[in-house]
Gaussian input, Z-matrix of N, CA and C with variables (Angstrom, degrees):
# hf/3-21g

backbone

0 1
 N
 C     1     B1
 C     2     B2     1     A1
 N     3     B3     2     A2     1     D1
 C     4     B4     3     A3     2     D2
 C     5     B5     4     A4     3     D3
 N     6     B6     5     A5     4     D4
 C     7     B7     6     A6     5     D5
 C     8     B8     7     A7     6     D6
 N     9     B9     8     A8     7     D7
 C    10    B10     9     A9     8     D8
 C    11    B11    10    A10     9     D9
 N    12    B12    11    A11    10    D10
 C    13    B13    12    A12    11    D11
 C    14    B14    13    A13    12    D12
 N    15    B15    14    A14    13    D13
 C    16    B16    15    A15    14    D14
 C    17    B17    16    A16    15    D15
 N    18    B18    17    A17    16    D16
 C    19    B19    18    A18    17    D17
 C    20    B20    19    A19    18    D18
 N    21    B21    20    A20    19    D19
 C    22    B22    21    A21    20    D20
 C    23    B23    22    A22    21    D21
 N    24    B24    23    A23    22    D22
 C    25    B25    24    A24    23    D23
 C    26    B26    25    A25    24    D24
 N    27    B27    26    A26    25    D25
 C    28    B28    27    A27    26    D26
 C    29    B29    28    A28    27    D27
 N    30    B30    29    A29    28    D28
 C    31    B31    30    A30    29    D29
 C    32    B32    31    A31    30    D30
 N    33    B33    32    A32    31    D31
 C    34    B34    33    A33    32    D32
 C    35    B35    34    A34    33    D33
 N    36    B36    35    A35    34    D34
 C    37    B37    36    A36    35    D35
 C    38    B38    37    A37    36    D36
 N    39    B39    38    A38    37    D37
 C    40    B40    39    A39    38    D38
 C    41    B41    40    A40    39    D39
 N    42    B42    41    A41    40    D40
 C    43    B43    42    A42    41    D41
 C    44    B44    43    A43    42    D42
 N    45    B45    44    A44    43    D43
 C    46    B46    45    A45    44    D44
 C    47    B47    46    A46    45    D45
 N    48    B48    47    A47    46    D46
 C    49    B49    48    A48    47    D47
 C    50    B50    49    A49    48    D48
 N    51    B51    50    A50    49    D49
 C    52    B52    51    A51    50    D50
 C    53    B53    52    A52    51    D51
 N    54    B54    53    A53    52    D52
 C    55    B55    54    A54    53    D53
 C    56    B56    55    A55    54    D54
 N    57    B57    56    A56    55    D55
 C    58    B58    57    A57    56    D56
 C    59    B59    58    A58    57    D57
 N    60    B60    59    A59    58    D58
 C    61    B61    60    A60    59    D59
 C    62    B62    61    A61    60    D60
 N    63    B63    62    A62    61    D61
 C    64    B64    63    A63    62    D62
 C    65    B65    64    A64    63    D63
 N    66    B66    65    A65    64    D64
 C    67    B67    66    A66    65    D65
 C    68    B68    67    A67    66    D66
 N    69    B69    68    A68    67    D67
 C    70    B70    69    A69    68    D68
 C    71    B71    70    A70    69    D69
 N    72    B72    71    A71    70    D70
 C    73    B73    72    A72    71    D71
 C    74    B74    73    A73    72    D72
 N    75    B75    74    A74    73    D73
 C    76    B76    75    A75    74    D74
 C    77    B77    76    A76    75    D75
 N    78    B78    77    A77    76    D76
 C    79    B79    78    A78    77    D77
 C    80    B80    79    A79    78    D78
 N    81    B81    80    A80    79    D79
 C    82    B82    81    A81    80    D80
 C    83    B83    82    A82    81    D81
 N    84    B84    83    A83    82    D82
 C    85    B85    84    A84    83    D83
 C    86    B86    85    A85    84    D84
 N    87    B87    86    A86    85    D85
 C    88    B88    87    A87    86    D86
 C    89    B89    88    A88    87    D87
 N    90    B90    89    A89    88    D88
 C    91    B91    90    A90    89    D89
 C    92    B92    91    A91    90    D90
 N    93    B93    92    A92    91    D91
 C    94    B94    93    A93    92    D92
 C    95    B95    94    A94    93    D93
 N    96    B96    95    A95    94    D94
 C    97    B97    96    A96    95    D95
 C    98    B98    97    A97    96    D96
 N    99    B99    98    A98    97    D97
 C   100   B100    99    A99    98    D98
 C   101   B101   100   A100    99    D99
 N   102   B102   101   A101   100   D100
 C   103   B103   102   A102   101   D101
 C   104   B104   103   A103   102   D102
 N   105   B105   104   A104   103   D103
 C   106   B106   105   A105   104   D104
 C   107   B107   106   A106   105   D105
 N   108   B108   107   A107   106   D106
 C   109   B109   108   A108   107   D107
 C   110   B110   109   A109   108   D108
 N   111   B111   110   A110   109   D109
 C   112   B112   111   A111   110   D110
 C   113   B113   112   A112   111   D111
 N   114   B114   113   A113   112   D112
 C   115   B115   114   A114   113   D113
 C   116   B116   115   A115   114   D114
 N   117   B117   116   A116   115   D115
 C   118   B118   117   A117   116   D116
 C   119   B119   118   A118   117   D117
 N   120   B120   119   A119   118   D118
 C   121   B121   120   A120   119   D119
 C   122   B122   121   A121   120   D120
 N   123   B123   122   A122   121   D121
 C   124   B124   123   A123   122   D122
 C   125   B125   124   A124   123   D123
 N   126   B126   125   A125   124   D124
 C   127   B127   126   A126   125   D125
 C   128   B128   127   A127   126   D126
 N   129   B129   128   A128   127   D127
 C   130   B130   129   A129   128   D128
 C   131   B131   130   A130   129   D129
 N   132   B132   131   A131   130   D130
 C   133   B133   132   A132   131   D131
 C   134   B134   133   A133   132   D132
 N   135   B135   134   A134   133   D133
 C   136   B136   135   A135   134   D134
 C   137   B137   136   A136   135   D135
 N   138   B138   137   A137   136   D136
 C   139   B139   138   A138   137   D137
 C   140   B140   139   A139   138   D138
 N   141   B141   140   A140   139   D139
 C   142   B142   141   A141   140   D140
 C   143   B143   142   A142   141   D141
 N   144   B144   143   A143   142   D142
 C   145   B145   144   A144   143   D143
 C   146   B146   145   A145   144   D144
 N   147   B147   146   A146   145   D145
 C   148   B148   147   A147   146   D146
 C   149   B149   148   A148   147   D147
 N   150   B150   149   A149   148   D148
 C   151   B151   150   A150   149   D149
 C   152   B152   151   A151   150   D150
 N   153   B153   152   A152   151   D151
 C   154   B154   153   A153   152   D152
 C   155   B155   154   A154   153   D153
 N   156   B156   155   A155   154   D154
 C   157   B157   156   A156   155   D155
 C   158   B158   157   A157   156   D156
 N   159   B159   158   A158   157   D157
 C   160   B160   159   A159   158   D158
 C   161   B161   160   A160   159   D159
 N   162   B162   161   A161   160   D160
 C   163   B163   162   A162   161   D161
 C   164   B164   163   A163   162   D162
 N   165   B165   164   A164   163   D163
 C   166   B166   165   A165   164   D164
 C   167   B167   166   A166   165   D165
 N   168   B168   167   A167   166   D166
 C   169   B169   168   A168   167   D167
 C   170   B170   169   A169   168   D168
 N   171   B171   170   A170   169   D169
 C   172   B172   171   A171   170   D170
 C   173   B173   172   A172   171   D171
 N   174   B174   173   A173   172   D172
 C   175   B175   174   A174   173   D173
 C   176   B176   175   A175   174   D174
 N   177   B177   176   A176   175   D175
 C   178   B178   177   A177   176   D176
 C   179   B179   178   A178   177   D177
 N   180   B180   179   A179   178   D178
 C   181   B181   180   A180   179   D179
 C   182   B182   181   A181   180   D180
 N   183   B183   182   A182   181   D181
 C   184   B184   183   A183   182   D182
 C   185   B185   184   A184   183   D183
 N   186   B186   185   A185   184   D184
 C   187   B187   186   A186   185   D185
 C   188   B188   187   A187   186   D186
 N   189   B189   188   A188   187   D187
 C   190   B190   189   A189   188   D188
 C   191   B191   190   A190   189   D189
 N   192   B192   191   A191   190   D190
 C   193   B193   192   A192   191   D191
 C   194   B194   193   A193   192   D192
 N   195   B195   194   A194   193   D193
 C   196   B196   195   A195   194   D194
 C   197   B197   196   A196   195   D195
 N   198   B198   197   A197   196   D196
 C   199   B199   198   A198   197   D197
 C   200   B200   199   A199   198   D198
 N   201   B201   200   A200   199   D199
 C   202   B202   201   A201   200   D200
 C   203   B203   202   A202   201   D201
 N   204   B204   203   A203   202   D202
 C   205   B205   204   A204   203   D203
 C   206   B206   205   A205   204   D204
 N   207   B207   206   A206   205   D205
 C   208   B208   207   A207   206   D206
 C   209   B209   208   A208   207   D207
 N   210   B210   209   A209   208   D208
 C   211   B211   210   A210   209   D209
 C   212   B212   211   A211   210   D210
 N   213   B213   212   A212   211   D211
 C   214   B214   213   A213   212   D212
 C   215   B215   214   A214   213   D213
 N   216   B216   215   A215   214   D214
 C   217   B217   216   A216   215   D215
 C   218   B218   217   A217   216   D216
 N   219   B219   218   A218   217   D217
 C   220   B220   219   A219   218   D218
 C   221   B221   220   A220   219   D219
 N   222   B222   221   A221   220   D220
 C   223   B223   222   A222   221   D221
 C   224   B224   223   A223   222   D222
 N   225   B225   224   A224   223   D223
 C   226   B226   225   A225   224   D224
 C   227   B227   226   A226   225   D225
 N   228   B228   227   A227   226   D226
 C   229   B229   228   A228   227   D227
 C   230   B230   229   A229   228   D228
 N   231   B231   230   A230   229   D229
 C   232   B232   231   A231   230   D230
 C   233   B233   232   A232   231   D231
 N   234   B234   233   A233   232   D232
 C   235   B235   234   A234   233   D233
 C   236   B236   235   A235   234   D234
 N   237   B237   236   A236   235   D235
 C   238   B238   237   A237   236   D236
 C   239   B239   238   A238   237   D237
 N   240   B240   239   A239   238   D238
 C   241   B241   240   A240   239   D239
 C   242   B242   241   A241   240   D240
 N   243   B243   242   A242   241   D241
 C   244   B244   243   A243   242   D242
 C   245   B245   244   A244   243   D243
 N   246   B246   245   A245   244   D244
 C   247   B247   246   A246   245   D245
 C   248   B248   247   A247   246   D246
 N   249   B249   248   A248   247   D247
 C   250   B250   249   A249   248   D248
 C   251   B251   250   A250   249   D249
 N   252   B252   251   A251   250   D250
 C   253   B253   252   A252   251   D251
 C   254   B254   253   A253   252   D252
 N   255   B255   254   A254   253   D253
 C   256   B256   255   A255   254   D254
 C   257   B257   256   A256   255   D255
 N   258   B258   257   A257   256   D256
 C   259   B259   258   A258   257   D257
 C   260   B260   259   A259   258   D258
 N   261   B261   260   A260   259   D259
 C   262   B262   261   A261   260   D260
 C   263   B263   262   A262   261   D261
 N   264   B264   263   A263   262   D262
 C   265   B265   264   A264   263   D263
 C   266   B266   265   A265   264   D264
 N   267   B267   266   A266   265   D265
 C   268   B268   267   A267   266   D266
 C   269   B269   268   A268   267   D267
 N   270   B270   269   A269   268   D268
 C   271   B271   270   A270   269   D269
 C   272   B272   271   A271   270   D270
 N   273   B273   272   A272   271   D271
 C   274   B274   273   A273   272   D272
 C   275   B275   274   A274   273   D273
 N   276   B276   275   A275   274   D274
 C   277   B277   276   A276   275   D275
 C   278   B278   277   A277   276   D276
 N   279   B279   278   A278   277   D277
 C   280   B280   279   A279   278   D278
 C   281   B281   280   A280   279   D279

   B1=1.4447
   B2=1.5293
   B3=1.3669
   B4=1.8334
   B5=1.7959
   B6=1.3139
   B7=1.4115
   B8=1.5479
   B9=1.1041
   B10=2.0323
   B11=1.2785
   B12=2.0263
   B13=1.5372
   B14=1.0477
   B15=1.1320
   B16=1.8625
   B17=1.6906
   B18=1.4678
   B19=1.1336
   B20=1.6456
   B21=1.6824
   B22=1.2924
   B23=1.0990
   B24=1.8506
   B25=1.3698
   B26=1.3372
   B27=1.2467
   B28=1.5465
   B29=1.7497
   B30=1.3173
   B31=1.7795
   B32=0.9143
   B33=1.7481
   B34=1.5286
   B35=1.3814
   B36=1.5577
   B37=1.3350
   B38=1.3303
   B39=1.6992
   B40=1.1043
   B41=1.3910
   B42=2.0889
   B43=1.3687
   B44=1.6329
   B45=1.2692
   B46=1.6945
   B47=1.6161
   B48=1.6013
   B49=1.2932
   B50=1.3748
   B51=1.4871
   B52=1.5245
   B53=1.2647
   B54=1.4368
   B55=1.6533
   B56=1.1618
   B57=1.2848
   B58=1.4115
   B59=1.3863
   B60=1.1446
   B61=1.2986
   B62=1.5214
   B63=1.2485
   B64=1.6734
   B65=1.2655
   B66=1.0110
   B67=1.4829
   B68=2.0151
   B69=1.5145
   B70=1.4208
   B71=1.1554
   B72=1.6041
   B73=1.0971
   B74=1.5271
   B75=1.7995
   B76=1.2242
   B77=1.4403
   B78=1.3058
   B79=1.5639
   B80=1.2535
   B81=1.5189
   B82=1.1712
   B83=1.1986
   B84=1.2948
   B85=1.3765
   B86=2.2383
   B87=1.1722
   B88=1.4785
   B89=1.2204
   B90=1.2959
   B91=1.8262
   B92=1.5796
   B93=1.9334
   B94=1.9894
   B95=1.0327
   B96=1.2904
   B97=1.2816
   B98=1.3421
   B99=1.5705
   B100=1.3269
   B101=1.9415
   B102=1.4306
   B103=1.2081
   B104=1.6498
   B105=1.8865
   B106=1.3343
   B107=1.2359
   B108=1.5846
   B109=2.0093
   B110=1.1402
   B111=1.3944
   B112=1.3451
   B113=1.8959
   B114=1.7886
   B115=1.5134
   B116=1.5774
   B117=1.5859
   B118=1.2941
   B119=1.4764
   B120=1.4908
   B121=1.8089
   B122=1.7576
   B123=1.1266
   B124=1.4934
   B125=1.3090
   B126=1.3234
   B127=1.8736
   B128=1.7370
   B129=1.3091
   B130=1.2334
   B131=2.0115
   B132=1.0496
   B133=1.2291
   B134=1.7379
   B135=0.8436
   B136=1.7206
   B137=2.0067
   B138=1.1918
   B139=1.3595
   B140=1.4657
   B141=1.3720
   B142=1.7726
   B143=1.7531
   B144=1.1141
   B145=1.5370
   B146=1.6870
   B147=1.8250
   B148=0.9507
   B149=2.1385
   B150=1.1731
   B151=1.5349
   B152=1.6381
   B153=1.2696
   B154=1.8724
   B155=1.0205
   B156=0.8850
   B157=1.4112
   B158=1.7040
   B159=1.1658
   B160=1.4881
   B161=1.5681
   B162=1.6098
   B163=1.5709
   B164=1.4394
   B165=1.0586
   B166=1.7090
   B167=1.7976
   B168=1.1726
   B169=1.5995
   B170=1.7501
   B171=1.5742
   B172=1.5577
   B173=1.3450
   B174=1.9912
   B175=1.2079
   B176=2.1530
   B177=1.2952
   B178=1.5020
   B179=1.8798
   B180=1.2052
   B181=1.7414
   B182=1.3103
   B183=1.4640
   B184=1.8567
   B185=1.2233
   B186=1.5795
   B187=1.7545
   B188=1.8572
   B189=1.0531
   B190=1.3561
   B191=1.7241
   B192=1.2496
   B193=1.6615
   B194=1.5452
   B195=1.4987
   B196=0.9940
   B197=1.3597
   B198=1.0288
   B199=1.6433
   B200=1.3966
   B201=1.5535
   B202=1.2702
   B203=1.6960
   B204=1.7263
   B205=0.9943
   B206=1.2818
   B207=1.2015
   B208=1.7332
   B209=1.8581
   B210=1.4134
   B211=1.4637
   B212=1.3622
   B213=1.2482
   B214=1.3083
   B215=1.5740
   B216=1.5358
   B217=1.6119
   B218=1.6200
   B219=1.2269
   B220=2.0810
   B221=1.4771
   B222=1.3117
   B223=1.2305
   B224=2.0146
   B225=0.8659
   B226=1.4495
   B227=2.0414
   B228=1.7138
   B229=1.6927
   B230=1.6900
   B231=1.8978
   B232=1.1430
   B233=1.2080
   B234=1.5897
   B235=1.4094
   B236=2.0657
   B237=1.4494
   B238=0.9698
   B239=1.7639
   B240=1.0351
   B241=1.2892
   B242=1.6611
   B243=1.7142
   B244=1.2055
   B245=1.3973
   B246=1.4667
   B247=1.3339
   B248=1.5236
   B249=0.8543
   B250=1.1386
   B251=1.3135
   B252=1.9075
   B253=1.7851
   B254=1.9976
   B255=1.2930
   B256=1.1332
   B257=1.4836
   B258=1.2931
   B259=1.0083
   B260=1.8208
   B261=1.3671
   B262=2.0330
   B263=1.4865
   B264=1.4702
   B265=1.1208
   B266=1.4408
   B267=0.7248
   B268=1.7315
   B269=1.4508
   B270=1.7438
   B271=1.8701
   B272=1.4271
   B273=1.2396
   B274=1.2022
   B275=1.5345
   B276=1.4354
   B277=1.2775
   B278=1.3710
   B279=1.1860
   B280=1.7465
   B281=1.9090
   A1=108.51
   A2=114.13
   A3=130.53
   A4=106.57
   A5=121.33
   A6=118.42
   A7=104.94
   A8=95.92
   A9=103.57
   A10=99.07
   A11=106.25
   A12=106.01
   A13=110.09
   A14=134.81
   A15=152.28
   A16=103.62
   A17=105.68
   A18=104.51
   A19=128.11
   A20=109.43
   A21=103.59
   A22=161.03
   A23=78.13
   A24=108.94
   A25=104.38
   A26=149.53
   A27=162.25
   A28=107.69
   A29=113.22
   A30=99.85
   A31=96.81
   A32=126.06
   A33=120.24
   A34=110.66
   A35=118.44
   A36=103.63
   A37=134.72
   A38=123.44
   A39=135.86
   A40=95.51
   A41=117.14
   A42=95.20
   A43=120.61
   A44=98.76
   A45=97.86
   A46=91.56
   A47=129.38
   A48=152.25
   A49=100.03
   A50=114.05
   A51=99.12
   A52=89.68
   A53=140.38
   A54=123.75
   A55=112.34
   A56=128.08
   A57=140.25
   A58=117.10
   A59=144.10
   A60=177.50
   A61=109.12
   A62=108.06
   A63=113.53
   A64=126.44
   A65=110.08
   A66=113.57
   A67=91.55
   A68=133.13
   A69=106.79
   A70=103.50
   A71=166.44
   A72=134.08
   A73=94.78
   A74=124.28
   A75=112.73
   A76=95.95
   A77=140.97
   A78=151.46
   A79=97.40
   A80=132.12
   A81=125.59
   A82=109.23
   A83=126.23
   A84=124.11
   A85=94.84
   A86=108.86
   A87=113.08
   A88=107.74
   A89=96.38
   A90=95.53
   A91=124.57
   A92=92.96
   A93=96.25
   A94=104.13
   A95=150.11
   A96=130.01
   A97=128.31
   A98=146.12
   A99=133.31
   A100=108.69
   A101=94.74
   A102=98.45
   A103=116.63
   A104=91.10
   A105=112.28
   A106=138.10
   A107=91.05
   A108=112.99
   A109=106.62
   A110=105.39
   A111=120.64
   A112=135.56
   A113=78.90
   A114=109.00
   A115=125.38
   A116=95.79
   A117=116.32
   A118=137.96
   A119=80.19
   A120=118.41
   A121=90.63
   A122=107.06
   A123=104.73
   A124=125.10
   A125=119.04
   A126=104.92
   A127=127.02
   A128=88.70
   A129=95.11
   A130=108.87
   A131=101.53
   A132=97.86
   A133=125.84
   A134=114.16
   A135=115.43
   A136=120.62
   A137=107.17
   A138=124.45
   A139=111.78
   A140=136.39
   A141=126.05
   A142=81.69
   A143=86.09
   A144=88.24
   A145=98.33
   A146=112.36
   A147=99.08
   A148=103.91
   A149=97.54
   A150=101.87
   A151=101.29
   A152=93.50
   A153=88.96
   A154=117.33
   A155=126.47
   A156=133.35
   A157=124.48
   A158=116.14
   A159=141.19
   A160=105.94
   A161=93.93
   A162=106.70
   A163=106.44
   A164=121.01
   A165=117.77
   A166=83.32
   A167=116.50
   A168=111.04
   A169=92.59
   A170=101.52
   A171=84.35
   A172=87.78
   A173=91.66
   A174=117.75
   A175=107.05
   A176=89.81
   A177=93.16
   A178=102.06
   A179=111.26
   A180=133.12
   A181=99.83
   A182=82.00
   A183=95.42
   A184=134.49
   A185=103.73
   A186=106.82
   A187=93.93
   A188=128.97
   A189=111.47
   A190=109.48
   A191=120.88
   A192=131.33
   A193=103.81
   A194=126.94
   A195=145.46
   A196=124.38
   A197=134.93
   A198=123.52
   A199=107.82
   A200=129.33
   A201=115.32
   A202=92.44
   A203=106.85
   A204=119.21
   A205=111.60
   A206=165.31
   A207=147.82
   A208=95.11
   A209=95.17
   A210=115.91
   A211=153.26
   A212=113.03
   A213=133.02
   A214=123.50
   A215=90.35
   A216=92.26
   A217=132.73
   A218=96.74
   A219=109.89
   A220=96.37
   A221=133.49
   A222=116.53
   A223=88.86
   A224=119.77
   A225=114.99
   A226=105.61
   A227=83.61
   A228=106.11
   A229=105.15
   A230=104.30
   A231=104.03
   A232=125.64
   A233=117.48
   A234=142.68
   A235=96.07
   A236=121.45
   A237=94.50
   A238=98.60
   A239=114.72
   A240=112.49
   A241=126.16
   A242=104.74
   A243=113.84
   A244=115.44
   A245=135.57
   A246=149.44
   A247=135.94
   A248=130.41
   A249=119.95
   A250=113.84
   A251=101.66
   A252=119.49
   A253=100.93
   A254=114.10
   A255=114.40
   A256=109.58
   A257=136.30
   A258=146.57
   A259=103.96
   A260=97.95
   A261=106.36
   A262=105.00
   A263=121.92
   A264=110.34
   A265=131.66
   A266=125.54
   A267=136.99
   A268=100.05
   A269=104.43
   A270=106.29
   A271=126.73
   A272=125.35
   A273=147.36
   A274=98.06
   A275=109.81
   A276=109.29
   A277=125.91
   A278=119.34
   A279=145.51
   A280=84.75
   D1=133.52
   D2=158.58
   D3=-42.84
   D4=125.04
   D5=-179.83
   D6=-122.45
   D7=109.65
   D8=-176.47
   D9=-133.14
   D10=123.19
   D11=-16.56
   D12=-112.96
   D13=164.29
   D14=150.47
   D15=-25.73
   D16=-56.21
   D17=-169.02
   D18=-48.16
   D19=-44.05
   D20=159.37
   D21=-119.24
   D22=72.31
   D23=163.79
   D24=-136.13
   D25=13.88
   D26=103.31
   D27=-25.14
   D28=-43.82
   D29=-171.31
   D30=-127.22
   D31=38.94
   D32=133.28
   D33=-102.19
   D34=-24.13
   D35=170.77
   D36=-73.47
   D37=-15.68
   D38=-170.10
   D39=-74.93
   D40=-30.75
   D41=174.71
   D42=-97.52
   D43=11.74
   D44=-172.10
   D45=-146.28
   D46=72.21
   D47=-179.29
   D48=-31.47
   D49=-47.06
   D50=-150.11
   D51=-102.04
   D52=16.00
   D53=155.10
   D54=-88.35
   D55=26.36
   D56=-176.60
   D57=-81.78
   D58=-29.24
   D59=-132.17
   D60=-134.85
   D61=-52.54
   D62=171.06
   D63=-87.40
   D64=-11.71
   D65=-174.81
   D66=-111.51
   D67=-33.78
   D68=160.27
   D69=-68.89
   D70=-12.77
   D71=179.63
   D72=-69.66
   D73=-65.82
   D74=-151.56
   D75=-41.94
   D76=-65.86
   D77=-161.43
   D78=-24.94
   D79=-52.65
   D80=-161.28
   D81=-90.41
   D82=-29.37
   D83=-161.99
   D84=-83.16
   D85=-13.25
   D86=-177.55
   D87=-89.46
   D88=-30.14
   D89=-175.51
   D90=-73.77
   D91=-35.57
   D92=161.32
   D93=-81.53
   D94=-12.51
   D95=177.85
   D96=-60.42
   D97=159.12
   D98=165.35
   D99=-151.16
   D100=51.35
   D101=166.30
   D102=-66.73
   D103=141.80
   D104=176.06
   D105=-69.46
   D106=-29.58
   D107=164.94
   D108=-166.76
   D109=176.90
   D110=-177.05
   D111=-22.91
   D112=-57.16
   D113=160.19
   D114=-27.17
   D115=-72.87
   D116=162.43
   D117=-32.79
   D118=-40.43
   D119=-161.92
   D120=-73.17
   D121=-69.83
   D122=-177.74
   D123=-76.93
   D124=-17.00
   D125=137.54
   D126=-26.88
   D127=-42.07
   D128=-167.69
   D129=-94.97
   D130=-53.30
   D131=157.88
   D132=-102.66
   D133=95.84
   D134=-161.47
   D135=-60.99
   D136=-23.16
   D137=173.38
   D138=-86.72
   D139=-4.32
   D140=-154.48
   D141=-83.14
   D142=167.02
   D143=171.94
   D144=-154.10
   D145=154.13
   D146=-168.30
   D147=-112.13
   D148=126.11
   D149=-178.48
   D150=-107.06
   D151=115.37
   D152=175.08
   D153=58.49
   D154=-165.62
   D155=169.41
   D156=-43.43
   D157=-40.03
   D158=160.09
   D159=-48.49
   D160=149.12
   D161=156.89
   D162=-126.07
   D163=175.04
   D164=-132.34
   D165=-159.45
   D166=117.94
   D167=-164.57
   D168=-149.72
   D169=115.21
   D170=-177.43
   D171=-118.53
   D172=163.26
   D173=-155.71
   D174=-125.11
   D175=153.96
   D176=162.07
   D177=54.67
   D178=42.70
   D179=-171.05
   D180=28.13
   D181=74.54
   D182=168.54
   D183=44.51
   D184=23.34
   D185=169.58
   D186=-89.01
   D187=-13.49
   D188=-179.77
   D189=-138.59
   D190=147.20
   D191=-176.77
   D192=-94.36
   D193=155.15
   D194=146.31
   D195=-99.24
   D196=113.66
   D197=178.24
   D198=-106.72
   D199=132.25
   D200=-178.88
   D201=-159.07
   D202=174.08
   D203=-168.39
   D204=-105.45
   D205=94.74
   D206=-146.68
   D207=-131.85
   D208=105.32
   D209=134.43
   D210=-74.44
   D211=69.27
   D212=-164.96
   D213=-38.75
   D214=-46.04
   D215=165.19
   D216=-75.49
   D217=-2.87
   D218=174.91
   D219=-106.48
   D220=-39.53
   D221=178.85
   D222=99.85
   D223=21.31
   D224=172.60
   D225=-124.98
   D226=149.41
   D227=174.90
   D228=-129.67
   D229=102.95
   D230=160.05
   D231=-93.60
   D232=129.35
   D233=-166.23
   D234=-73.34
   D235=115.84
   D236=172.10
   D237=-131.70
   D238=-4.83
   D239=165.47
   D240=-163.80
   D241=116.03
   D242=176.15
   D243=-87.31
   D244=145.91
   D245=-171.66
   D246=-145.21
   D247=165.15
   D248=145.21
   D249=-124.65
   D250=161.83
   D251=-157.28
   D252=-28.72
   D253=-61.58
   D254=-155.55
   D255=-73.46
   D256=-26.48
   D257=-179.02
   D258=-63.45
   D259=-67.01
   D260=159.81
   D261=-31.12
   D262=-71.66
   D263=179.64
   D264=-43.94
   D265=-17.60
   D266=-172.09
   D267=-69.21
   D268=-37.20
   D269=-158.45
   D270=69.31
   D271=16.78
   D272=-170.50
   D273=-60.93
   D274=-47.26
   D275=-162.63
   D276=-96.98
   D277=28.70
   D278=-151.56
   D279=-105.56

């Protein structure tokens, strides 16, 4: 899958160092991936969950959230919000 963008998840790690490591694995493990749907999707990642329109993918055992948009039929994952747990909690980003 196409991951747009890289970048933010580059200037969440510079502020949260040690999700740096967890968040390039997910990158890679999304990028060979080519699930067909959701289904699929959480085969592969077994925790994402889907809220609304969003998929909800936590990272680094759930000290930090991914929020992104995945179009299955383009083969693209837009990144639209990186977090951490407590920050998600707030709902800020709804």
């Amino acid at each position: 899958m196409r991951i747009i963008s890289r970048k933010a998840l580059r200037q969440f790690w510079e502020r949260h160092p040690d999700s740096q490591s967890a968040l390039a694995r997910w990158f890679k493990i999304i990028e060979h991936a080519h699930p067909r749907n959701f289904n699929e999707l959480r085969a592969i990642f077994p925790s994402a969950d889907q809220v609304g329109a969003w998929i909800v993918f936590n990272i680094g055992g759930n000290k930090y959230r991914l929020v992104a948009s995945v179009h299955f039929n383009r083969g693209r994952v837009y990144i639209r919000h990186v977090m951490t747990h407590q920050e998600y909690s707030q709902e800020n980003w709804k």
